[in-house]
MARMI-43947 format. One line per 3 residues: for each residue x negated, y negated, z negated of C-alpha. Coordinates in Angstrom, 3 decimals. Layout:
BEGIN
X Y Z | ...
This chain:
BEGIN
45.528 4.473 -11.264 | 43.917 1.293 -11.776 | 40.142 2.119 -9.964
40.303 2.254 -6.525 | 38.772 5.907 -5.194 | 36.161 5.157 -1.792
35.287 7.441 0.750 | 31.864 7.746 0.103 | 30.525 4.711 -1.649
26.629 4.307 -1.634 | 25.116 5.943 -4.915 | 21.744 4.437 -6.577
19.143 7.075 -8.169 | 17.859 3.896 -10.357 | 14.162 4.703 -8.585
14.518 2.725 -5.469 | 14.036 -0.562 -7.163 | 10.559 1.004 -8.418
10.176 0.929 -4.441 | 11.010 -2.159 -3.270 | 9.356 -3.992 -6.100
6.169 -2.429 -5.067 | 6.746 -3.328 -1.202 | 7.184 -7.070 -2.534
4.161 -6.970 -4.665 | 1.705 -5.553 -2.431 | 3.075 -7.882 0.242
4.518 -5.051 2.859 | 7.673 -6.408 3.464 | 7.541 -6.071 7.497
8.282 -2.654 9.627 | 5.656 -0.784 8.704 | 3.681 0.164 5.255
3.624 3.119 2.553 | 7.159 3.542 2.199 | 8.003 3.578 5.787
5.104 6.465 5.887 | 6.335 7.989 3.129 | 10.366 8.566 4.297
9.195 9.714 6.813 | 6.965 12.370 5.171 | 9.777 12.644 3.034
12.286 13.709 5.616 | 9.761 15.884 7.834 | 9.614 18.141 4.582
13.462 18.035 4.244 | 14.183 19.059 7.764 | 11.644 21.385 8.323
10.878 23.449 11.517 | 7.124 21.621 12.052 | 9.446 18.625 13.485
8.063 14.680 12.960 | 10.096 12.243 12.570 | 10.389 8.745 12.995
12.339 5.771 10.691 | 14.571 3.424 12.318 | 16.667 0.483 11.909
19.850 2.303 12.914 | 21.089 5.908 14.119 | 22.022 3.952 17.169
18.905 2.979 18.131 | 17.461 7.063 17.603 | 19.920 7.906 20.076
18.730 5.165 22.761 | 15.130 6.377 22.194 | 15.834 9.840 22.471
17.613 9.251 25.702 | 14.925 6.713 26.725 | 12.344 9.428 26.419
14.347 12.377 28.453 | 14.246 10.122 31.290 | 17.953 8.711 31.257
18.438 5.983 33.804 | 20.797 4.056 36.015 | 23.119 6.287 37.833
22.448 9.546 35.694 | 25.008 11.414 34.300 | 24.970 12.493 30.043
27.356 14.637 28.692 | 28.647 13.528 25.389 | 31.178 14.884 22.711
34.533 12.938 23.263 | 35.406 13.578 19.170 | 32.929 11.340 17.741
31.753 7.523 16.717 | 31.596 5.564 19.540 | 27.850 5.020 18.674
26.869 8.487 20.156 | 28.088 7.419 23.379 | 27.215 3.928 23.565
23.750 3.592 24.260 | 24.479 6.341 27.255 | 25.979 3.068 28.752
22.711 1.025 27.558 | 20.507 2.888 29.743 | 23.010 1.839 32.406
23.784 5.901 32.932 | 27.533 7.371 32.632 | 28.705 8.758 29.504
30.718 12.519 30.258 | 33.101 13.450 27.652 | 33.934 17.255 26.811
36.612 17.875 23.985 | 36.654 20.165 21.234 | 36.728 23.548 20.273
38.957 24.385 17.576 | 36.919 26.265 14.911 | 34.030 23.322 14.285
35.749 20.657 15.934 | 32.825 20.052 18.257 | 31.625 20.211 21.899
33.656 22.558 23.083 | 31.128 25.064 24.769 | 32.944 26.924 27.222
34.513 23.466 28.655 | 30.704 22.411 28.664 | 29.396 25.029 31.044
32.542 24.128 33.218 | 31.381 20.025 32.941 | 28.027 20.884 33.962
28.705 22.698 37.083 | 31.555 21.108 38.081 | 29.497 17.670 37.904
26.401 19.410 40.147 | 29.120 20.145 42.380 | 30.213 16.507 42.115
27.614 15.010 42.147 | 24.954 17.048 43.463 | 22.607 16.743 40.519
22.705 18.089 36.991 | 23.461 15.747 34.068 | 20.677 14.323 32.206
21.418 15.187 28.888 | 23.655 16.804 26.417 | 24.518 14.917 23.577
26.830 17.215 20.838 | 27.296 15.754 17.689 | 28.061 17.397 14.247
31.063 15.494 12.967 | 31.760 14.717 9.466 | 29.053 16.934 8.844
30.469 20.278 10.439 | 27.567 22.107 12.391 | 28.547 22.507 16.254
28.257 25.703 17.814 | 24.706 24.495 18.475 | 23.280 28.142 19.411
25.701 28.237 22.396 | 25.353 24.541 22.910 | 21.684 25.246 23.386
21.802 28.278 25.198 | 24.129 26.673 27.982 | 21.175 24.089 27.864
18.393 26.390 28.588 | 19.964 28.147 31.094 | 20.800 24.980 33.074
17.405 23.559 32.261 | 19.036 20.478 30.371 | 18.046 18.847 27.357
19.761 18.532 24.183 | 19.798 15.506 22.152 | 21.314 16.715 18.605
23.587 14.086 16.594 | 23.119 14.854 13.398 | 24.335 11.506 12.211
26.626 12.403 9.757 | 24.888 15.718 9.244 | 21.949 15.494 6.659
21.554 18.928 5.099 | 24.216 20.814 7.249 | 22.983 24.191 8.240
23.400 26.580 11.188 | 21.931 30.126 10.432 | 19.954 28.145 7.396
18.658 26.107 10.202 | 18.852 21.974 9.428 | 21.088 20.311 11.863
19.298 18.019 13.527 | 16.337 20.495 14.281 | 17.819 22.309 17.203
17.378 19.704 20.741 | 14.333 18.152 21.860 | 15.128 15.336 20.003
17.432 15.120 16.992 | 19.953 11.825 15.154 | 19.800 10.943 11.566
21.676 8.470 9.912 | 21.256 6.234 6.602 | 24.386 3.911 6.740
26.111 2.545 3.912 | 28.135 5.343 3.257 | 26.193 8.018 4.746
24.740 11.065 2.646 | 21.938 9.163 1.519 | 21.425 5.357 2.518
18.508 2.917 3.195 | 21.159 -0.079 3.398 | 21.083 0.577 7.467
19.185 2.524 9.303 | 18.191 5.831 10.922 | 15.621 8.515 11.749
14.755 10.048 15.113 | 13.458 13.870 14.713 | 10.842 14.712 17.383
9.027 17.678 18.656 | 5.384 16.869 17.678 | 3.233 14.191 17.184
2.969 12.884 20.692 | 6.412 12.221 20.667 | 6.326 10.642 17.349
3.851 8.427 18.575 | 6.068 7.672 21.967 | 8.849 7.080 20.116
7.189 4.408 17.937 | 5.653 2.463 20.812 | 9.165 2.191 22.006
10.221 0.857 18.790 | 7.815 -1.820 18.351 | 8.187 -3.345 21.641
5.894 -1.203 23.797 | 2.882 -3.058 22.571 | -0.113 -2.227 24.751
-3.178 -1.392 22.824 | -5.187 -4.459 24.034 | -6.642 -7.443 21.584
-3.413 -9.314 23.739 | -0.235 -8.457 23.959 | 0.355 -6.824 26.921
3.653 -4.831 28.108 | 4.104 -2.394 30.856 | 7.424 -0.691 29.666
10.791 -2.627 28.151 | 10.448 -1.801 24.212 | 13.053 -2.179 21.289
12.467 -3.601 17.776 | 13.804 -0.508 16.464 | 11.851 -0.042 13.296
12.350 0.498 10.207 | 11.337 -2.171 7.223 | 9.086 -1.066 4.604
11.960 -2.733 1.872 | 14.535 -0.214 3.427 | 12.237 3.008 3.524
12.038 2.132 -0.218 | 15.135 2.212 -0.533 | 15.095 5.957 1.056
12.477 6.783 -0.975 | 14.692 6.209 -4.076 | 17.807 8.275 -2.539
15.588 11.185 -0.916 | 14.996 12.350 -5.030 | 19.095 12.578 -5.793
19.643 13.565 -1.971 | 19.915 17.651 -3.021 | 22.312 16.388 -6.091
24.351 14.156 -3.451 | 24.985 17.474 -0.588 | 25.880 19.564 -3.485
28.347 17.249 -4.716 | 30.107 16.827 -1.380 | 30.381 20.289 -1.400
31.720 20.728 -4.864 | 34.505 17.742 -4.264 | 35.318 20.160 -0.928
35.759 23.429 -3.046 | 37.839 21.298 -5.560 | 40.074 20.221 -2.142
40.247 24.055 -1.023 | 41.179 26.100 -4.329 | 44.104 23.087 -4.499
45.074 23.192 -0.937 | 45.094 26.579 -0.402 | 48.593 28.355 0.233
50.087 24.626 0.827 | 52.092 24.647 3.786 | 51.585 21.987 6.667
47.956 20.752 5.002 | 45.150 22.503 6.314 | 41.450 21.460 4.722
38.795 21.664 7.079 | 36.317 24.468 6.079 | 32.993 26.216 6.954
34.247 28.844 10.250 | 32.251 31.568 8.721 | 28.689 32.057 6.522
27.104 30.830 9.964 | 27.724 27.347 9.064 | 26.977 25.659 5.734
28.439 22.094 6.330 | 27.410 19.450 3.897 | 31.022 18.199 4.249
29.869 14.261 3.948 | 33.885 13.675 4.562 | 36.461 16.151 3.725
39.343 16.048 6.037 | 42.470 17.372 6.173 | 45.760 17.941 8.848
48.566 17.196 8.187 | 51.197 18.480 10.186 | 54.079 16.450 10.589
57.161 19.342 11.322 | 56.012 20.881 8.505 | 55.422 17.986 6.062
58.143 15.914 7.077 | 55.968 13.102 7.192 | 53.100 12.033 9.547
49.200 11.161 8.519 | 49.955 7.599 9.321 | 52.496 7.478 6.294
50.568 9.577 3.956 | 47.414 6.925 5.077 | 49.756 3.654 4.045
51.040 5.525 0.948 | 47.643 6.332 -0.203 | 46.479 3.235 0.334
49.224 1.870 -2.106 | 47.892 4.212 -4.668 | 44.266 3.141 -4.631
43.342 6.098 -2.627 | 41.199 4.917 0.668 | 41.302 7.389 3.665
40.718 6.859 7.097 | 42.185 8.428 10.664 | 39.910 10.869 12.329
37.827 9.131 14.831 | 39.646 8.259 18.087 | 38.190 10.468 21.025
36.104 8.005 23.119 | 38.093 9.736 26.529 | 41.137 8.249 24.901
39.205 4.506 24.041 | 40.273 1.622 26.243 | 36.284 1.118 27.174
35.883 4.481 28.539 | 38.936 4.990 30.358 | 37.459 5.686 33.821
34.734 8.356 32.686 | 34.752 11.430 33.223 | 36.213 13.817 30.786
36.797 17.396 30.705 | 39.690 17.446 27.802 | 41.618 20.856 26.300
44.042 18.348 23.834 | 42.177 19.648 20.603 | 40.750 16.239 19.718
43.705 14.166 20.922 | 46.059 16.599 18.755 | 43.529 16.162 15.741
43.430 12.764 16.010 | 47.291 12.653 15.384 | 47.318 14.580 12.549
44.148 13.837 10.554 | 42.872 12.224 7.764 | 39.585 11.418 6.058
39.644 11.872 2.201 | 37.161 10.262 -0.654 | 34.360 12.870 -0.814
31.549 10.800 -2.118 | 28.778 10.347 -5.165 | 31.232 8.895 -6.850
34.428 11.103 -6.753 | 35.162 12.556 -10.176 | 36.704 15.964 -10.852
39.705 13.735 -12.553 | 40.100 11.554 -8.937 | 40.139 14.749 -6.686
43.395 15.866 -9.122 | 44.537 12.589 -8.503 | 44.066 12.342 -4.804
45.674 16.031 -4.390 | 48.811 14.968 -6.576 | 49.549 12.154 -4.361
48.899 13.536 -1.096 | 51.065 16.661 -2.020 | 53.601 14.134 -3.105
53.834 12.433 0.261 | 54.060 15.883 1.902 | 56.455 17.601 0.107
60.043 17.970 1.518
């Protein structure tokens, strides 16, 4: 094949150029202006549940405001999912607070839970206070088991602070992911489901805390004729050039989750009934994942081969994949946290792969990409 087939490559509607062209000509080319109110109107539709949310340079920077606002300090304690980006832990460490890991469970492969209860008191009993924070994340766009996640929550009085990163248009119970914790992730990366060239959203509870979370993110500006500061703020906004930019993929983002989702069925009616390569799937009708990356295991006893090979031999063929992340318990900078661990992630991290799922994966490439990975598997 003479194309090389992406992950998820960044897809144009054609309108966001309308966008930015307008930002330029009426002069709003700074972090704030129409199409920065607009997204943002934009995405409060979208995820529903009378939420507000907020546009931001990065998904990175949600998270830190989130945890900014729930009160996360020096010497607290915030559990986080061990199976993730290492950007859903990192700015744990920013607030100068310790990052808890809990594995995975295997039907979502998310926050595990049952090992989260166990965390929780066995760090009061630690410790001698109650983490901060829980932190799940919904990876590759697989909904956790957020109504358990949440329950365990309430019941300990702890809240939740929902990664929805990778998650834009997942459902659990026809519920938006994202819309479940006190504060909720978005993400608009480069190969995200929809992009703004960077950045991120942070979903919020109500207008106060849309309002919070915006002083925060424009340096904690007093309102004085001066400028006057009486917290530490961020320059955390988004620009009015990249909201344009959302503007133009919000109107093909429906067309973009239902195309993820078709490339996914394509994967499962050829997978199915192939021994030693198992495609990640929905659990059951609770979940509706928008499947931003398919994935797949690939089990090396059975195969012959391991995911490793199958990655270099791809690779060769002009098919890109990528491992499954690299459990943050198991990451050289975390090695002295805390972690509560069951081997699900470490055992999926050995035998998985990422496979092209994007805007831009034809009907023709997925036949392509299943011929080749079935011909690295096969005995």
């Amino acid at each position: 094949m003479d194309k090389r087939i992406y992950l998820c490559l960044a897809h144009m509607s054609g309108k966001e150029q309308a966008f930015i062209k307008e930002a330029f000509d009426t002069n709003w080319v700074v972090p704030l202006g129409p199409n920065v109110n607009a997204f943002e109107d934009e995405l409060k539709h979208f995820v529903g549940q009378n939420k507000e949310v907020v546009a931001l340079s990065a998904g990175t920077a949600a998270i830190h405001l989130g945890l900014i606002q729930l009160g996360v300090g020096a010497g607290d304690e915030v559990i986080c999912q061990s199976f993730t980006f290492c950007a859903s832990a990192n700015p744990v460490a920013y607030q100068g607070a310790t990052p808890v890991f809990i594995d995975s469970e295997e039907d979502t492969w998310n926050m595990d839970p049952v090992l989260l209860e166990e965390a929780i008191k066995d760090r009061i009993a630690k410790t001698g206070k109650k983490p901060k924070a829980i932190l799940p994340v919904h990876l590759y766009g697989m909904p956790a088991r957020i109504d358990e996640i949440c329950a365990i929550a309430a019941k300990y009085e702890i809240p939740v602070l929902e990664d929805a990163a990778e998650a834009l248009g997942s459902e659990f119970k026809g519920q938006k992911c994202g819309t479940f914790g006190t504060f909720g992730v978005l993400s608009f990366n480069g190969n995200k489901m929809i992009t703004t060239s960077g950045g991120g959203a942070l979903i919020v509870p109500d207008e106060a805390a849309k309002k919070q979370t915006m002083f925060y993110a424009t340096q904690a500006r007093e309102p004085f004729p001066h400028y006057q500061h009486e917290k530490i703020g961020y320059n955390y906004r988004m620009s009015n050039i990249c909201a344009g930019i959302g503007r133009g993929q919000m109107t093909v983002l429906d067309e973009h989750i239902a195309h993820h989702r078709h490339v996914h069925a394509l994967y499962e009616q050829a997978f199915e009934g192939v021994d030693g390569i198992t495609l990640k799937s929905n659990p059951d009708d609770r979940f509706n994942a928008n499947y931003w990356l398919s994935t797949i295991l690939i089990d090396p006893v059975k195969t012959g081969t391991t995911y490793d090979e199958v990655r270099r031999k791809l690779d060769e063929r002009g098919i890109e994949t990528r491992p499954l992340w690299k459990p943050m318990h198991l990451q050289p900078v975390y090695a002295h946290n805390p972690c509560y661990v069951n081997g699900v992630s470490e055992r999926l991290f050995n035998m998985g792969l990422c496979i092209p799922a994007g805007p831009w994966v034809t009907d023709e490439d997925v036949a392509y990409i299943v011929e080749q990975i079935k011909g690295c598997c096969m005995k």
